[in-house]
C-alpha positions in Angstrom: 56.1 297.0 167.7 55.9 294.3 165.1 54.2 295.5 161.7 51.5 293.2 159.5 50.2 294.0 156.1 46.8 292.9 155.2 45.7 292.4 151.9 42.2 291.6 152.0 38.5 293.0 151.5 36.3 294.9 154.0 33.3 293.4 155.6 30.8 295.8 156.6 29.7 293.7 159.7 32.9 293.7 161.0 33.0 290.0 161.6 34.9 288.4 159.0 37.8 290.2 156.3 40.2 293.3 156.9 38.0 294.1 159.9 38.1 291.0 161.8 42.3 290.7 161.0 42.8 294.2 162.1 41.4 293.6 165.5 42.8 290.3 165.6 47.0 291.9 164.5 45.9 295.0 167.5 44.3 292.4 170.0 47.7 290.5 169.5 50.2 293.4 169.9 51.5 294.5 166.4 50.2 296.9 164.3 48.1 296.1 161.7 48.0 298.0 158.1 46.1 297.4 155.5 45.4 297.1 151.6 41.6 296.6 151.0 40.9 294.6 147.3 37.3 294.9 147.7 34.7 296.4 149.6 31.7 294.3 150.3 27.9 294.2 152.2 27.2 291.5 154.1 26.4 290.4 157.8 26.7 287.0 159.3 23.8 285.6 157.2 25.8 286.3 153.9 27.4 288.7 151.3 24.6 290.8 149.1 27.2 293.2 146.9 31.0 293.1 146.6 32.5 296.4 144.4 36.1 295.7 143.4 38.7 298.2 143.9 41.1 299.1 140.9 43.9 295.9 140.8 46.5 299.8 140.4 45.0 301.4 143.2 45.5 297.8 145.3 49.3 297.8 144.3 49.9 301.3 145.1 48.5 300.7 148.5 50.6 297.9 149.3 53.7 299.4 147.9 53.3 303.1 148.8 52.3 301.5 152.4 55.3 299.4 152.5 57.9 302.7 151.4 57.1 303.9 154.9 56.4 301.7 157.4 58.0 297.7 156.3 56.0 295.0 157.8 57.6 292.3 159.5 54.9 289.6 157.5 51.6 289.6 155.6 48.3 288.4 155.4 46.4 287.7 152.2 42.6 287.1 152.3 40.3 288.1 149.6 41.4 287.7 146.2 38.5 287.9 143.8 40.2 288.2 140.1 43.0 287.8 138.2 44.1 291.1 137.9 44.0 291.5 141.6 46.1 288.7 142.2 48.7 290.0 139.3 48.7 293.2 141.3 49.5 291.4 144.4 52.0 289.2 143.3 53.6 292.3 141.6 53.5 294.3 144.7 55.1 291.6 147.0 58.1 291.4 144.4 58.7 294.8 145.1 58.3 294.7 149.6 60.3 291.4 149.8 58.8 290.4 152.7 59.4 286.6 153.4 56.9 286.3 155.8 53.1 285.8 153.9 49.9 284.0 154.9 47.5 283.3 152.4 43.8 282.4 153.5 42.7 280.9 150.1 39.3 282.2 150.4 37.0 281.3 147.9 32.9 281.0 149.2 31.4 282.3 151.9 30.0 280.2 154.7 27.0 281.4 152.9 27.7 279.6 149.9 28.3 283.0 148.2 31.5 282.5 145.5 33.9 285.1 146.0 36.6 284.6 143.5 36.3 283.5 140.0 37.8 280.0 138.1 40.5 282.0 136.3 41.6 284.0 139.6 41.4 280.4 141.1 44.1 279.0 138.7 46.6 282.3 138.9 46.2 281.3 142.5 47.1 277.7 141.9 50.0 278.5 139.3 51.5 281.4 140.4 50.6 283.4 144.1 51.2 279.6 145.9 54.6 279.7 145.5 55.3 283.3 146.4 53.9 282.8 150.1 55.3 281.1 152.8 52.1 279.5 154.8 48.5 278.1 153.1 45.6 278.2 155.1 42.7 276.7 152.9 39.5 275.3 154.6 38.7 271.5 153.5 36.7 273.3 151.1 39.3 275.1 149.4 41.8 272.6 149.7 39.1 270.2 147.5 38.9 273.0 145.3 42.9 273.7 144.8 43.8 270.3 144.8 40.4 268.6 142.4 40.4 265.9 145.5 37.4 265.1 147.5 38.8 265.0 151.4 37.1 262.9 154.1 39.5 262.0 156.3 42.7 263.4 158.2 44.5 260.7 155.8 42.8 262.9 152.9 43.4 265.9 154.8 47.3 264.8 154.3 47.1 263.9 150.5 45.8 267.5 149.2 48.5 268.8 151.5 50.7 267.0 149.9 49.3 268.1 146.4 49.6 271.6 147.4 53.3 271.2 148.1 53.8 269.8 144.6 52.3 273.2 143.1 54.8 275.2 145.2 53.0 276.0 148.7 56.2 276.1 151.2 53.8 275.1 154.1 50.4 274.4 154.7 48.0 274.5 157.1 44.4 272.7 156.2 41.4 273.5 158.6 39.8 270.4 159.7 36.3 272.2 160.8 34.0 271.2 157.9 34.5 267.7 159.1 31.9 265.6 161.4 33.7 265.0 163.9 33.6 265.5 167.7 37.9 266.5 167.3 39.0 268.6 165.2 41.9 268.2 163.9 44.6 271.0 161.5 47.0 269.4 159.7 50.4 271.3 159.1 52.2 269.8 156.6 55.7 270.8 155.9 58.4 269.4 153.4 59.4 267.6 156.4 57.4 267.3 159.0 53.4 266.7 159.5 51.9 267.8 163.0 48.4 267.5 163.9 46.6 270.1 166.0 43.7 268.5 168.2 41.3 270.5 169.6 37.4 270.2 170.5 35.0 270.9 168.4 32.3 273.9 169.8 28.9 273.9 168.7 28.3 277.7 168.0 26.9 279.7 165.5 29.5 282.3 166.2 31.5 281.0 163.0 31.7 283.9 160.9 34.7 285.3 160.1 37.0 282.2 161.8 38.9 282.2 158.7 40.4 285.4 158.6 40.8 285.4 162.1 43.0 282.5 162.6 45.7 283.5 159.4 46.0 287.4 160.7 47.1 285.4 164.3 49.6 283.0 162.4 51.0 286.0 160.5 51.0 288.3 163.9 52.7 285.2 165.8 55.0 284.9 162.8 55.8 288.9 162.6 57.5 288.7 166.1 59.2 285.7 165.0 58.1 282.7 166.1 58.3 279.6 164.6 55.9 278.4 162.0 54.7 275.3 164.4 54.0 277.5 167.3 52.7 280.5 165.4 49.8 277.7 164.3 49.5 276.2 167.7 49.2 279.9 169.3 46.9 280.9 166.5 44.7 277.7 166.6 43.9 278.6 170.6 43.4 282.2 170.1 40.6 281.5 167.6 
């Protein structure tokens, strides 16, 4: 069985964070452990409270973890402060894993911020060129790259911008965009493929996020290739 580390934070409904990519890794066939950076209340609705856990005690997991049992590629979700994301990028120096997904996840379909300015710019500076695969929403990607993005052409420029900080690959989400297609853009330092699929009208949206980087990193653990691990993630969500 393939192995995926999660780094991420619990949420109590079960829809979204370490929850949601730990049934997604099982539901997909590898085996799913996990580091949790934060443990949070929230439903679908929004987050009320989210209690940090100790940026040491987030390392140790990861690495003490990864002594035993050596995943075959991570998942990063919820980063909420610099010292967590020191920890992190610590801890992956020491499990040399190639394979890691990072889900840049910064506010809560809510509107609820979940990681701070400085944690934003260790983000940008350093944890972006440790990993091998960006997913940011449109969102995010306005937010990493100080662009506004209206467009797939947009969609294409931050991308681009991303590259320039150091992202191997990335993957922007078309879904905040009013459109009747949606469309996610991979952008490589090569190659730019475009992902079409229809847009549903559902309220069922919590948690989409998390879902769709735990299946790149689970299609990517049994090694697939990057391109298909997206496509094959894209139709599980």
């Amino acid at each position: 069985k393939f192995k995926v580390l999660i780094i991420a934070g619990s949420d109590s409904s079960g829809g979204a964070g370490i929850q949601a990519d730990i049934k997604t890794v099982s539901s997909l066939g590898s085996y799913a452990m996990t580091a949790i950076t934060a443990v949070t209340a929230q439903n679908t609705t929004g987050v009320n409270s989210i209690v940090s856990i100790n940026p040491k005690e987030i390392f140790k997991q990861i690495v003490f973890t990864c002594k035993d049992i050596k995943p075959d590629a991570v998942k990063i979700g919820m980063l909420h402060s610099p010292g967590v994301i020191k920890a992190v990028i610590l801890a992956l120096k020491k499990i040399k894993v190639s394979k890691i997904v990072l889900d840049p996840v910064m506010v809560a379909k809510g509107g609820t911020k979940l990681i701070n300015n400085s944690a934003i710019h260790i983000l940008k500076t350093k944890l972006i060129q440790n990993v091998f695969l960006i997913t940011p929403n449109i969102l995010e990607a306005e937010v990493l790259t100080k662009t506004k993005i209206k467009n797939s052409t947009d969609m294409i420029k931050a991308a681009n911008i991303l590259l320039k900080l150091g992202a191997k690959n990335v993957l922007i989400k078309g879904g905040h965009l009013k459109s009747k297609v949606i469309q996610d853009i991979l952008v490589t330092k090569k190659t730019i493929k475009i992902f079409k699929n229809k847009k549903f009208l559902t309220k069922n949206t919590h948690g989409t996020g998390c879902t769709l980087s735990s299946a790149i990193t689970t299609f990517l653990s049994c090694g697939k290739l990057l391109n298909k691990s997206c496509e094959l993630g894209i139709k599980y969500v």
